[in-house]
C-alpha positions in Angstrom: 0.0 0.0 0.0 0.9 3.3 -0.9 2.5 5.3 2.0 2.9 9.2 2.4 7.0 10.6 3.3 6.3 9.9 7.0 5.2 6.4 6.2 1.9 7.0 7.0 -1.0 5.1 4.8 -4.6 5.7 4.8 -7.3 3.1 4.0 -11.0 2.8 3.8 -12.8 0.3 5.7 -16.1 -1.4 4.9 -17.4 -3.9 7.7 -20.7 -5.9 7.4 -22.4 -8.5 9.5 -24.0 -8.2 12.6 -21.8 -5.5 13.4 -24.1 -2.2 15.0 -25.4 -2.5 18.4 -22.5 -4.7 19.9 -19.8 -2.2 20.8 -18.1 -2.4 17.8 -17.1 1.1 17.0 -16.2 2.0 21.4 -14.1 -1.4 20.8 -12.5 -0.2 17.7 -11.5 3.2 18.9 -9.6 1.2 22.3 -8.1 -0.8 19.9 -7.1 1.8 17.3 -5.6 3.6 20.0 -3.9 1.1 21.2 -2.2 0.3 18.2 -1.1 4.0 17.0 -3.8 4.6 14.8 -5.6 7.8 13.9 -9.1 8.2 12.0 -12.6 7.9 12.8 -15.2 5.2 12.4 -19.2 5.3 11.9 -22.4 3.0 11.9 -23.7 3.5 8.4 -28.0 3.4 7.6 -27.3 -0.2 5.8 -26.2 -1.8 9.1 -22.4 -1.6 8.2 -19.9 -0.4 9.7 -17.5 2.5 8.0 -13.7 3.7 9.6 -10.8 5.6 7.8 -7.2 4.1 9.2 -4.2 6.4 9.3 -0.8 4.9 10.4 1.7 2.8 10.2 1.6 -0.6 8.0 1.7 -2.5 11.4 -0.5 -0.7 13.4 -3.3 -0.4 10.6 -2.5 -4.7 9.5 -2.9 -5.4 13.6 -6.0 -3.2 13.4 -7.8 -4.7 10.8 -6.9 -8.2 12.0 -9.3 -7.1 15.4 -12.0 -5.9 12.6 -12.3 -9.6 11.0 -13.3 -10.6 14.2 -14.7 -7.8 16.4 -16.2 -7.5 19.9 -17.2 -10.8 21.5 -21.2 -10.1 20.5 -20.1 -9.3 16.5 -20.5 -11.5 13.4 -18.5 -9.5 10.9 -19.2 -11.0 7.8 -16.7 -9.2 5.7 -14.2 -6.4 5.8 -13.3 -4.2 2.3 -10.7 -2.4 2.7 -9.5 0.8 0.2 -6.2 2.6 -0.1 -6.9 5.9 0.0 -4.0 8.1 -1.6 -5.0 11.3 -0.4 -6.5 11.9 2.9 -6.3 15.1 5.2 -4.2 13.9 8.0 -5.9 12.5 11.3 -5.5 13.3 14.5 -6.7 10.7 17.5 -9.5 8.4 16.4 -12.9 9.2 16.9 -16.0 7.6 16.6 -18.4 10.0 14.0 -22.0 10.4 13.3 
């Protein structure tokens, strides 16, 4: 994946399943933070899940490993995941409306 001079990347992520009402994006934000990574994440009207990921290759692989799985109460079906070229930079990670 494409990383900016810092070696910062930015990707996209799309998770479905049962995936809203089961701590999934409070879980995601511990985690994110956790591993060094920056962005936000959002329940979506289709019962998905939506988060931008900004950091390292490590942090952001580690990350998305938690999202195939989720919280204890989840059934993630799937996880798409984008590069995103360019994305403002991101500071903390926060969950969005």
């Amino acid at each position: 994946m494409p990383r900016n001079a810092s070696g910062e990347m930015t990707v996209r992520v799309f998770i479905t399943g049962t995936v809203q009402g089961v701590s999934f994006r409070a879980t995601m934000r511990e985690r994110a933070a956790r591993h060094r990574v920056n962005g936000w994440v959002r329940n979506r009207d289709d019962g998905s899940v939506e988060a931008v990921l900004q950091g390292d290759l490590e942090g952001i692989t580690r990350l998305l490993g938690w999202a195939r799985v989720g919280p204890p109460v989840a059934k993630v079906s799937s996880v798409v995941q984008e590069r995103l070229d360019t994305y403002p930079r991101q500071t903390g990670f926060r969950i969005v409306p």
